[in-house]
Biopython code that builds the backbone (N, CA, C, O; Angstrom):
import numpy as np
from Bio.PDB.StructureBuilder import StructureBuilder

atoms = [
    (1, "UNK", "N", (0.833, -1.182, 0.000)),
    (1, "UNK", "CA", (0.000, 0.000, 0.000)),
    (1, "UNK", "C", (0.876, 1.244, 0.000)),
    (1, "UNK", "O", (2.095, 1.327, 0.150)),
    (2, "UNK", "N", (0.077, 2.074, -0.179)),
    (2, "UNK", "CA", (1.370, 3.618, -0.927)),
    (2, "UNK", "C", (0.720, 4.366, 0.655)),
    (2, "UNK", "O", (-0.187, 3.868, 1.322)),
    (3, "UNK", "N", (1.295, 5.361, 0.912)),
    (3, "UNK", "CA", (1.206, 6.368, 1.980)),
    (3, "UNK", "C", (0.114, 6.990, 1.758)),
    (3, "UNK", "O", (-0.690, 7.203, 2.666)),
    (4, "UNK", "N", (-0.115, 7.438, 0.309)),
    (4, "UNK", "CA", (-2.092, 7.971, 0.332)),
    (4, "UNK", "C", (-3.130, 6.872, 0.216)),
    (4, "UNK", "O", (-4.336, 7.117, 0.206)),
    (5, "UNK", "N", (-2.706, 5.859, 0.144)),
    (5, "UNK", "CA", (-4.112, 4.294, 0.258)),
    (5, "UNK", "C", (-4.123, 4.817, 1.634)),
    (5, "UNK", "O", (-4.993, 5.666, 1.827)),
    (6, "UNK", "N", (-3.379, 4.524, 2.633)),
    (6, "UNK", "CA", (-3.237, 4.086, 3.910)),
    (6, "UNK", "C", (-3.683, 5.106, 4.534)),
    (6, "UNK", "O", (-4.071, 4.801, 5.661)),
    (7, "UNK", "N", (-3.837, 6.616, 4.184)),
    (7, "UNK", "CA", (-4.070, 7.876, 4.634)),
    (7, "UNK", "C", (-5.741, 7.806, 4.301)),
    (7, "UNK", "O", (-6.568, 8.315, 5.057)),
    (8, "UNK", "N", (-6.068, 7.156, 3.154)),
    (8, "UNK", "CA", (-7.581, 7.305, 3.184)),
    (8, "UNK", "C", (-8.013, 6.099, 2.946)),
    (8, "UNK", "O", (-9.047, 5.883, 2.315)),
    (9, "UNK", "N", (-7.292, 5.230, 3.408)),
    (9, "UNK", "CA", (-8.012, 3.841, 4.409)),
    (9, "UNK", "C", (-8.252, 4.490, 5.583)),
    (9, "UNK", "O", (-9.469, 4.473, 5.767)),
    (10, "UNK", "N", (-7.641, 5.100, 6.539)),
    (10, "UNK", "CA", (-7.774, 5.298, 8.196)),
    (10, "UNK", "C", (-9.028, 6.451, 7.816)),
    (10, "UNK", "O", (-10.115, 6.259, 8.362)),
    (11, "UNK", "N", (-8.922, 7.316, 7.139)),
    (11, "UNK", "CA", (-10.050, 8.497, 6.808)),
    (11, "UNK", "C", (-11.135, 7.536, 6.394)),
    (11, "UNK", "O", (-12.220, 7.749, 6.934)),
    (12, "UNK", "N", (-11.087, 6.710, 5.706)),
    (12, "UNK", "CA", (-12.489, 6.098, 5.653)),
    (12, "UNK", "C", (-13.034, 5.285, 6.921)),
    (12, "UNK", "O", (-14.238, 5.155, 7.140)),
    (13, "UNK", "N", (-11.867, 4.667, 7.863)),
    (13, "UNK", "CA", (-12.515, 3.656, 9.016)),
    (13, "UNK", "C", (-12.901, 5.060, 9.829)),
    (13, "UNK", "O", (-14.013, 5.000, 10.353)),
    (14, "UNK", "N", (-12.291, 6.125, 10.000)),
    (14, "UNK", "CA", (-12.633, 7.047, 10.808)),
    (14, "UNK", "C", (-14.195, 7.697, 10.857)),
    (14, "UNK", "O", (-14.796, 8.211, 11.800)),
    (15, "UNK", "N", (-14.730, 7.398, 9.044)),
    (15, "UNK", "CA", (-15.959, 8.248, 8.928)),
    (15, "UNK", "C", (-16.806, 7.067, 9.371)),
    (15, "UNK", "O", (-17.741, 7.308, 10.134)),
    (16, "UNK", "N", (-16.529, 5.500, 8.879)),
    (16, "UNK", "CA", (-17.297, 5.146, 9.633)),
    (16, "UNK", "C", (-18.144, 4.529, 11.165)),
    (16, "UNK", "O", (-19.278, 4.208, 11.519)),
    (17, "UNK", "N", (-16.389, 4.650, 11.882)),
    (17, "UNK", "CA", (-16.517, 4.601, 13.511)),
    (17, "UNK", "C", (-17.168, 5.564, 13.530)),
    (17, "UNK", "O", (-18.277, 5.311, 14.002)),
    (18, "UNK", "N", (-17.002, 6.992, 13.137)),
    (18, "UNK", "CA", (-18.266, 8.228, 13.504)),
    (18, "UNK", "C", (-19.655, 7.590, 13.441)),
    (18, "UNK", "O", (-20.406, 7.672, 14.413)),
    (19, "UNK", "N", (-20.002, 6.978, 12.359)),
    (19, "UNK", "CA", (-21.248, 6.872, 11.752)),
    (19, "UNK", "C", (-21.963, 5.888, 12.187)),
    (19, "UNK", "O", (-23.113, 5.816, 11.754)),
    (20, "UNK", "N", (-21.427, 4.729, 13.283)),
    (20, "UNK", "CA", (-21.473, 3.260, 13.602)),
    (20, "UNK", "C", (-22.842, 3.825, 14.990)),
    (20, "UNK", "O", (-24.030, 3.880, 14.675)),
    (21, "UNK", "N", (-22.605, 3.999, 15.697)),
    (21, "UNK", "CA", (-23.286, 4.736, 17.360)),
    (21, "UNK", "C", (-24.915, 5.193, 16.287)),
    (21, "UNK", "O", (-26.015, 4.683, 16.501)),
    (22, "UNK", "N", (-24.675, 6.069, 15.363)),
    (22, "UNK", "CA", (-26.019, 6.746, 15.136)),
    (22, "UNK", "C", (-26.548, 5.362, 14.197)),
    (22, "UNK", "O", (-27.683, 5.225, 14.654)),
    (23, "UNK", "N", (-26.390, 4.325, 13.211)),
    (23, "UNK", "CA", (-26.211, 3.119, 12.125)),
    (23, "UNK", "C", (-27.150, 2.240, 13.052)),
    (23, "UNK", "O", (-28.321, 1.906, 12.870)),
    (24, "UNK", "N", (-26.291, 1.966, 14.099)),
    (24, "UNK", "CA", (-26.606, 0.789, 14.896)),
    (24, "UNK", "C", (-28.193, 1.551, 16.361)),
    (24, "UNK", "O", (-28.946, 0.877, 17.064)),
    (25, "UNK", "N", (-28.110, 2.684, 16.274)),
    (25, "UNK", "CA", (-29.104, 3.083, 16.974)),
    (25, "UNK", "C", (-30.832, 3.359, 16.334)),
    (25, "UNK", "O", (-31.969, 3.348, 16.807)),
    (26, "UNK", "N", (-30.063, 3.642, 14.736)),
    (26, "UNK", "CA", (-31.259, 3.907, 13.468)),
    (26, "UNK", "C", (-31.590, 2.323, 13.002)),
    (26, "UNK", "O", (-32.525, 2.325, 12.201)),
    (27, "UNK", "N", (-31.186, 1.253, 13.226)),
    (27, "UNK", "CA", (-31.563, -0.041, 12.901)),
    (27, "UNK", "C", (-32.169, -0.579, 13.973)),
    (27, "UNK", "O", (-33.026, -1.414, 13.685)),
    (28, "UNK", "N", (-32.013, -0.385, 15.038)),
    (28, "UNK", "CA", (-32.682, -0.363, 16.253)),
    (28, "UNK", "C", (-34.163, -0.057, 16.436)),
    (28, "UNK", "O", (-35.261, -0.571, 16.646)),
    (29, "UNK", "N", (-33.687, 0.798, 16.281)),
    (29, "UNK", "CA", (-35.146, 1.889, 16.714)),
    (29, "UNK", "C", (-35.990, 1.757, 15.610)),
    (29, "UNK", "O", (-37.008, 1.076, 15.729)),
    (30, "UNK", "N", (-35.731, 2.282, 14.596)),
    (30, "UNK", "CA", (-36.628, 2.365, 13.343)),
    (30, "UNK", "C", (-36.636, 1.202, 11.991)),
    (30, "UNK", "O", (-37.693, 0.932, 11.420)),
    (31, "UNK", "N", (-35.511, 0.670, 11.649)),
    (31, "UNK", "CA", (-35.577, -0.879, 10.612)),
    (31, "UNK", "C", (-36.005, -1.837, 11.058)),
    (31, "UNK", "O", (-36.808, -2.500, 10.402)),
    (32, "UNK", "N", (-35.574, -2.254, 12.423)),
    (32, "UNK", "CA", (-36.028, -3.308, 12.851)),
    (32, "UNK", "C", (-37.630, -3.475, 13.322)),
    (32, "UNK", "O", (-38.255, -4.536, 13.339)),
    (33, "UNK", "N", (-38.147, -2.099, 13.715)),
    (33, "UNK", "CA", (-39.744, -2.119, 14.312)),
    (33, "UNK", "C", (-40.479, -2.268, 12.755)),
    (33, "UNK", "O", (-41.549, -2.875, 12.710)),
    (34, "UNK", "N", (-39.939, -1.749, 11.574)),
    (34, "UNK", "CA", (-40.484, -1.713, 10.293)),
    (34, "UNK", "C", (-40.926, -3.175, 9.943)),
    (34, "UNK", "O", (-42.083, -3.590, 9.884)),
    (35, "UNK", "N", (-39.450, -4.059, 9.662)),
    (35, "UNK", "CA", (-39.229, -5.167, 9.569)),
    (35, "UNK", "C", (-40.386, -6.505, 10.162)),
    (35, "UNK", "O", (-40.991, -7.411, 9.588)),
    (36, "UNK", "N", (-40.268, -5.983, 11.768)),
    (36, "UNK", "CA", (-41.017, -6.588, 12.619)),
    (36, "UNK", "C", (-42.660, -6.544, 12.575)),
    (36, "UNK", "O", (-43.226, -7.599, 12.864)),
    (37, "UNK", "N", (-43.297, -5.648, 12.308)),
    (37, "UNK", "CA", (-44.449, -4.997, 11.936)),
    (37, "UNK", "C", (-44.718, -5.663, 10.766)),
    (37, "UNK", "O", (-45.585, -6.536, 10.782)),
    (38, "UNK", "N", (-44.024, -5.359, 9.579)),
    (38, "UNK", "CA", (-44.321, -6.160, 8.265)),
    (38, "UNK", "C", (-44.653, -7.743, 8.367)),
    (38, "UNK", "O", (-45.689, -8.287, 7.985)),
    (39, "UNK", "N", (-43.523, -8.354, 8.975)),
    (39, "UNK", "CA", (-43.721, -9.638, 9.537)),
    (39, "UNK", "C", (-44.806, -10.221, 10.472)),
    (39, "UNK", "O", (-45.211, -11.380, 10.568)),
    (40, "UNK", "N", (-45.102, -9.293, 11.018)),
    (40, "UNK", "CA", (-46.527, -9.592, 11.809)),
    (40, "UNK", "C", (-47.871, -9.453, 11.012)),
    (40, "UNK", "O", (-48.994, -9.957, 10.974)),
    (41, "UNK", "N", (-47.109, -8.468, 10.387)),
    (41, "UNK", "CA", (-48.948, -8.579, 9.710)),
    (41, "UNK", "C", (-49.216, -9.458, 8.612)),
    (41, "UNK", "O", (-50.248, -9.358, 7.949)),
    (42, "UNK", "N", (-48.243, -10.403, 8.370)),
    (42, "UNK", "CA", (-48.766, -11.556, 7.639)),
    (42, "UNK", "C", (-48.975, -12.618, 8.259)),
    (42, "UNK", "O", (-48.644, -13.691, 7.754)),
    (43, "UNK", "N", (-49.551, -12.552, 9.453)),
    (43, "UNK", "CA", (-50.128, -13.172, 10.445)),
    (43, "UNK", "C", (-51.566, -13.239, 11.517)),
    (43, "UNK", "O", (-51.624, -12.454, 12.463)),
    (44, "UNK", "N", (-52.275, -13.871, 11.357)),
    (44, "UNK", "CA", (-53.771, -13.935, 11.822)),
    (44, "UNK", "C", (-53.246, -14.632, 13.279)),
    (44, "UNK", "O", (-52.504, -15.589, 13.500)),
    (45, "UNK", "N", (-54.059, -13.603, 14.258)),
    (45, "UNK", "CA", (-53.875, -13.806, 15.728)),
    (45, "UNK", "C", (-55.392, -13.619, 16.108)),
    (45, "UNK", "O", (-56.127, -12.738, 15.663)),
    (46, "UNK", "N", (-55.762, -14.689, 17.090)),
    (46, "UNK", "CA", (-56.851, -15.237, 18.024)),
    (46, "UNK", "C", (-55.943, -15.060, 19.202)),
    (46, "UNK", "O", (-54.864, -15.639, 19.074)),
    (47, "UNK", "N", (-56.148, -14.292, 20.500)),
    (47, "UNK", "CA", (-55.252, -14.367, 21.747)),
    (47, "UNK", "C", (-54.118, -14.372, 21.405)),
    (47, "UNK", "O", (-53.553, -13.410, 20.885)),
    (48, "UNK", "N", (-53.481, -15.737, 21.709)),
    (48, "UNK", "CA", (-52.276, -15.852, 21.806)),
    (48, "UNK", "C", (-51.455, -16.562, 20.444)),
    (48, "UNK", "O", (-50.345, -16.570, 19.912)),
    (49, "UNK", "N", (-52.924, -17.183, 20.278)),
    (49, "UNK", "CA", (-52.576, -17.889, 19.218)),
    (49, "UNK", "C", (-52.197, -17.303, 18.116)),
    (49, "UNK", "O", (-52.876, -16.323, 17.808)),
    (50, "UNK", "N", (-51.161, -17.637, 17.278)),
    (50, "UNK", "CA", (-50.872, -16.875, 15.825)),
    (50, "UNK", "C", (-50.854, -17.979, 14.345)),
    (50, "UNK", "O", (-50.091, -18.946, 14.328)),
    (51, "UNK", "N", (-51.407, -17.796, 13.648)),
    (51, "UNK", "CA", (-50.954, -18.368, 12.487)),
    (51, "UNK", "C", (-50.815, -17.567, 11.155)),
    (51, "UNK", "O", (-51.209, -16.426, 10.914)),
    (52, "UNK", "N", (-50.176, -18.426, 10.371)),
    (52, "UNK", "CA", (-49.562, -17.421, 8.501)),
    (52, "UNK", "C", (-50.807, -17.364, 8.143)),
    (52, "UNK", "O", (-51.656, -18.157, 8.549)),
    (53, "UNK", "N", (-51.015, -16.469, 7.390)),
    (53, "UNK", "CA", (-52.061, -16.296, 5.877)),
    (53, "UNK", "C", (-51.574, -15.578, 4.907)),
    (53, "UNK", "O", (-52.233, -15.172, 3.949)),
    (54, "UNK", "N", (-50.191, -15.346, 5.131)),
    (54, "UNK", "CA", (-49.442, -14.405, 4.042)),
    (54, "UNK", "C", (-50.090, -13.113, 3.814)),
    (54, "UNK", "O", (-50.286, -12.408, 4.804)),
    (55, "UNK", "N", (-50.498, -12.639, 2.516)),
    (55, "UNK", "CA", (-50.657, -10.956, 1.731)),
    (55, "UNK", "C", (-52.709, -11.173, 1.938)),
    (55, "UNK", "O", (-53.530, -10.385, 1.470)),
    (56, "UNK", "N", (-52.926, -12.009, 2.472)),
    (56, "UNK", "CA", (-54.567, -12.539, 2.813)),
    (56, "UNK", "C", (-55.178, -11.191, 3.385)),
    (56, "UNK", "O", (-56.057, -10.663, 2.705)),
    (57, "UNK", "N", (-54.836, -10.653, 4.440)),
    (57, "UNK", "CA", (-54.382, -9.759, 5.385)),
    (57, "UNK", "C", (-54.626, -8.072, 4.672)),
    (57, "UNK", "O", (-55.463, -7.304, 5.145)),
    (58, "UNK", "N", (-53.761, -7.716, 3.512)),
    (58, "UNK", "CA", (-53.530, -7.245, 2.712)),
    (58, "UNK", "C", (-54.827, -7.027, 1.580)),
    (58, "UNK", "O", (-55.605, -6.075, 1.521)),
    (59, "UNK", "N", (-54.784, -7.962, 0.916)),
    (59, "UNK", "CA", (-55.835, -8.768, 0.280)),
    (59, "UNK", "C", (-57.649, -7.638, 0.671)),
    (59, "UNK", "O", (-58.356, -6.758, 0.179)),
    (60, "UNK", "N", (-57.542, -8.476, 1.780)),
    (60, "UNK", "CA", (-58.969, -7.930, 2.574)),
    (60, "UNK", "C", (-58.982, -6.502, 2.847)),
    (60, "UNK", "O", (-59.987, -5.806, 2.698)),
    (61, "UNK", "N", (-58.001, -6.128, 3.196)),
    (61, "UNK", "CA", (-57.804, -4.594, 3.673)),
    (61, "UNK", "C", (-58.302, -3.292, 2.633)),
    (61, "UNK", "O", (-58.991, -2.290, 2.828)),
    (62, "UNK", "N", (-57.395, -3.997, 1.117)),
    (62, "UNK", "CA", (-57.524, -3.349, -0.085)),
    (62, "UNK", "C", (-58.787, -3.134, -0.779)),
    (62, "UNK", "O", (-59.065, -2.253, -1.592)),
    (63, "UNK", "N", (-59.683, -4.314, -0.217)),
    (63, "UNK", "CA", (-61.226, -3.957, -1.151)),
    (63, "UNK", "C", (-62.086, -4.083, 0.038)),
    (63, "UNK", "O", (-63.245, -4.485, -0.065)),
    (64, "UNK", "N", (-61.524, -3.732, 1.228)),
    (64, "UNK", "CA", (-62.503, -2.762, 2.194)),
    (64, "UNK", "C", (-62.922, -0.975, 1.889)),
    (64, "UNK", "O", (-62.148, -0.105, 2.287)),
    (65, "UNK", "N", (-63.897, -0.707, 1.333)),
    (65, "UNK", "CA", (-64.382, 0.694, 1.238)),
    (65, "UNK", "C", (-64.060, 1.417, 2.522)),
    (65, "UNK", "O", (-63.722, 2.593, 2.383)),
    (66, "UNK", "N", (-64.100, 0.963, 3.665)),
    (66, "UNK", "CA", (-63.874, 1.702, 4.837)),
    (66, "UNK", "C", (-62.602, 2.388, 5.065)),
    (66, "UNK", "O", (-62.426, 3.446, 5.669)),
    (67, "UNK", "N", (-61.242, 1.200, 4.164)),
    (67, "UNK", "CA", (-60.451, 1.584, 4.230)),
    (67, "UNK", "C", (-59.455, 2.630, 3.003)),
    (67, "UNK", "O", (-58.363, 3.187, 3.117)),
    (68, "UNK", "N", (-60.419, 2.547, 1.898)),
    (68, "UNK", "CA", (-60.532, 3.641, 1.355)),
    (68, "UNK", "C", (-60.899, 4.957, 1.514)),
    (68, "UNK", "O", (-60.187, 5.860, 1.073)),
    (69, "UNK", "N", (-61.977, 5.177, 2.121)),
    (69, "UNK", "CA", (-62.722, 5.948, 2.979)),
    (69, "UNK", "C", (-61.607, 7.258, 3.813)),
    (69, "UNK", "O", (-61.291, 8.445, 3.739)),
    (70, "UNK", "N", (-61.350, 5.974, 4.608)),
    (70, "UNK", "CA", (-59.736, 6.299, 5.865)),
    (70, "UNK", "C", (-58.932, 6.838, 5.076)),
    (70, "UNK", "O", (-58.784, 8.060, 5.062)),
    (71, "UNK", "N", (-58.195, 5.929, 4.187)),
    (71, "UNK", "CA", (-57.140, 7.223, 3.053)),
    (71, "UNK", "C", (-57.567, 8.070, 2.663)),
    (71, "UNK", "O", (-56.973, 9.102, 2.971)),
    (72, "UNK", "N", (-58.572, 8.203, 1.941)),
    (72, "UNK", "CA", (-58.655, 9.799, 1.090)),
    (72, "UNK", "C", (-59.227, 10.857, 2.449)),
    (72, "UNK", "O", (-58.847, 12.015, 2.275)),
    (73, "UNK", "N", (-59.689, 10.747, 3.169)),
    (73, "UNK", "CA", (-59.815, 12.264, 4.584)),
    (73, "UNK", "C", (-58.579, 12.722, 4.895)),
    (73, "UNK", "O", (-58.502, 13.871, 5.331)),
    (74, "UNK", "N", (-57.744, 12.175, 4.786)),
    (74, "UNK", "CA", (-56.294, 13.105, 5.350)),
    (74, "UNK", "C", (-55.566, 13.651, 3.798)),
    (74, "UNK", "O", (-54.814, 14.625, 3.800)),
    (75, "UNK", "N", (-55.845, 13.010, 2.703)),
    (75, "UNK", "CA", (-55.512, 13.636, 1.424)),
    (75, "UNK", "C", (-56.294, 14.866, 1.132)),
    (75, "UNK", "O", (-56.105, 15.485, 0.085)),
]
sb = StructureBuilder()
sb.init_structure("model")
sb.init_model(0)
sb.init_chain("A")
sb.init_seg("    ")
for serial, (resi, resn, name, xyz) in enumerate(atoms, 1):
    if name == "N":
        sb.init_residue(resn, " ", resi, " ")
    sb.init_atom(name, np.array(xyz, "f"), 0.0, 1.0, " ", f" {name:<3s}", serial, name[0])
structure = sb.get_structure()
């Protein structure tokens, strides 16, 4: 490696030790609840009980008028 690789190798680990604390706090907080949420809702729950129905969920939601209704008042 030449003296400027090595100068902006350390400048690059540097920007991203900066960037690691806010990365790992934004995957936390906000990707993972996204993630988690998505994953749940392809799921039909009675109590405790849970089972799959995949995009079913989805499906029903989309040719509910009510829930058409719900979108267009805040548009």
């Amino acid at each position: 490696m030449t003296w400027m690789s090595k100068r902006r190798l350390m400048s690059t680990m540097k920007a991203y030790l900066f960037l690691a604390p806010f990365l790992i706090v934004f995957i936390g907080m906000v990707i993972y609840p996204i993630g988690l949420g998505f994953k749940l809702s392809l799921y039909g729950q009675r109590g405790a009980r849970m089972w799959y129905v995949g995009f079913d969920n989805y499906l029903r939601i989309f040719k509910d008028p009510k829930f058409w209704e719900a979108f267009r008042v805040p548009l």
